[in-house]
C-alpha positions as CSV (number, residue, x, y, z in Angstrom):
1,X,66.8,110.3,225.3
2,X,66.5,110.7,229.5
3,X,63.4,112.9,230.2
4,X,64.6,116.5,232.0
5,X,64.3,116.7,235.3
6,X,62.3,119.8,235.4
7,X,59.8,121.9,233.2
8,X,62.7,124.6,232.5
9,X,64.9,122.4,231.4
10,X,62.9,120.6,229.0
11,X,62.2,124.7,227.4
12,X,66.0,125.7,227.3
13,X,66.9,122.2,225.7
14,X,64.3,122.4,223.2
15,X,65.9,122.3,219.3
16,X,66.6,125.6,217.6
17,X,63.6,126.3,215.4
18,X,64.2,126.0,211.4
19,X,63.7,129.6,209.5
20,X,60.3,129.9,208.3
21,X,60.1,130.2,204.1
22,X,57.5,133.2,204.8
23,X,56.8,135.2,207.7
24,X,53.1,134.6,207.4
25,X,53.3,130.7,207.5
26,X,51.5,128.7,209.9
27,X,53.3,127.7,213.5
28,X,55.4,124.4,212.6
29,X,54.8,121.4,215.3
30,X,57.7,122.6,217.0
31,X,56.9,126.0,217.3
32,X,53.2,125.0,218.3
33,X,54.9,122.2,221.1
34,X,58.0,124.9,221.7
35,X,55.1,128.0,222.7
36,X,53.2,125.1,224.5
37,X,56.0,124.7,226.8
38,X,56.8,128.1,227.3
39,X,53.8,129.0,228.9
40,X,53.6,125.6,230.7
41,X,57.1,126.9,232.8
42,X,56.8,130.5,232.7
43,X,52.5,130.5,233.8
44,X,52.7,127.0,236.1
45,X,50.5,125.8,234.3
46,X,49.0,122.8,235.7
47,X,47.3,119.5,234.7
48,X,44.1,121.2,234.2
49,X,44.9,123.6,231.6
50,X,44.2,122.9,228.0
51,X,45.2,125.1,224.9
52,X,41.9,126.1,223.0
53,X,43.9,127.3,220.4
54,X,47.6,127.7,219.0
55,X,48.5,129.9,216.0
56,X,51.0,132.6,214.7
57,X,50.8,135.8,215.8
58,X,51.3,137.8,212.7
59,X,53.8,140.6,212.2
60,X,52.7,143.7,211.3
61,X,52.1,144.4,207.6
62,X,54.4,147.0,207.7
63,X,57.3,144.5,209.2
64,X,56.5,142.2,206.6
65,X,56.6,144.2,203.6
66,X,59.7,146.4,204.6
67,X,61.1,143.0,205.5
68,X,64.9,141.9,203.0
69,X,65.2,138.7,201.6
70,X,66.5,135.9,204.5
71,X,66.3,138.5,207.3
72,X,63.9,136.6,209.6
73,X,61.4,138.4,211.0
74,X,59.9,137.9,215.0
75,X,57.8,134.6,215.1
76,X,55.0,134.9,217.7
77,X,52.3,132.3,218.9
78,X,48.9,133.5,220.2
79,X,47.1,130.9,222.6
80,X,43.9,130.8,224.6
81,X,44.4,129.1,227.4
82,X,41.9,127.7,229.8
83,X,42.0,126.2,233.1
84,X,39.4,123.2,232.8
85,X,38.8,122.9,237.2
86,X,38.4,127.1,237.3
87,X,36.9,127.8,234.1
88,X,39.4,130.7,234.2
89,X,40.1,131.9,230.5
90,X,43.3,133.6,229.6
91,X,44.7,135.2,226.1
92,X,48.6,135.0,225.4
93,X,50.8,135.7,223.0
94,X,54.8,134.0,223.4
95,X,57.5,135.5,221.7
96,X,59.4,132.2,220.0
97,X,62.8,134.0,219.9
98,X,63.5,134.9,223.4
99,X,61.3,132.5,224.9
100,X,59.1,134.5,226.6
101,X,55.6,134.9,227.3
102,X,54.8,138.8,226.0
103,X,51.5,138.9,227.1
104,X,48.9,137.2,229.3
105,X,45.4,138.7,230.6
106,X,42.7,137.0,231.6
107,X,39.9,136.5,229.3
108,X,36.2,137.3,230.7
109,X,34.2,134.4,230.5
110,X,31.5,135.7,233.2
111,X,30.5,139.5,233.2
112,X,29.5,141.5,229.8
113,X,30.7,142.0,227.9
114,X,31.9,138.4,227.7
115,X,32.8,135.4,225.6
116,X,33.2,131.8,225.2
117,X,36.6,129.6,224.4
118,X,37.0,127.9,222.0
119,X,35.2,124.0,222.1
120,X,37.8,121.4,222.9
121,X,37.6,117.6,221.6
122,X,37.3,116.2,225.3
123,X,34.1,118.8,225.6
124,X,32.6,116.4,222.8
125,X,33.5,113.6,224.5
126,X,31.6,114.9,227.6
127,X,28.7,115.3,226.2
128,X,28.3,111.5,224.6
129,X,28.7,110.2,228.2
């Protein structure tokens, strides 16, 4: 399969996602690689930026419980995002459907009150050198 030429086009070509069995199941690979992508294009993300952290962004309870058998609910993916040559943090959440990133702000990593990401496997391999 020829590689896109662009970002964007890799995004709008990826494979319609399979229904989940349950609302609350984990991200599947292509979900995880699909809201991956989606922030890659829509933030320019660039080769410095690594992905602390991927999961599902959970409906609310109320969504889920009033929920009809097959009717498939939103599927969200919350990420925290980190820009390895900045240190600049950021918390997102992508909206699977419509391909979108819903929400993006900047996570402080330097004034209180404050907080770390998330430890990345290359950060272990830093430290044996």
């Amino acid at each position: 399969m020829p590689r896109p030429a662009n970002r964007r086009q890799r995004v709008s070509e990826t494979p319609q996602l399979s229904m989940s069995e349950h609302p609350l199941d984990p991200l599947s690979e292509a979900e995880l690689a699909l809201a991956c992508d989606i922030l890659k294009v829509e933030k320019n993300l660039g080769p410095n930026t690594r992905f602390g952290f991927v999961q599902l962004e959970e409906p609310a309870k109320a969504d889920v419980v009033g929920g009809q058998p097959g009717q498939r609910l939103q599927r969200r993916a919350a990420a925290t995002v980190f820009d390895n040559a900045t240190g600049a943090t950021h918390l997102a959440v992508v909206d699977l459907g419509t391909r979108t990133v819903a929400a993006w702000r900047e996570h402080p990593t330097k004034a209180f009150p404050y907080g770390q990401p998330p430890v990345i496997i290359e950060e272990f391999f830093k430290v044996g050198d």
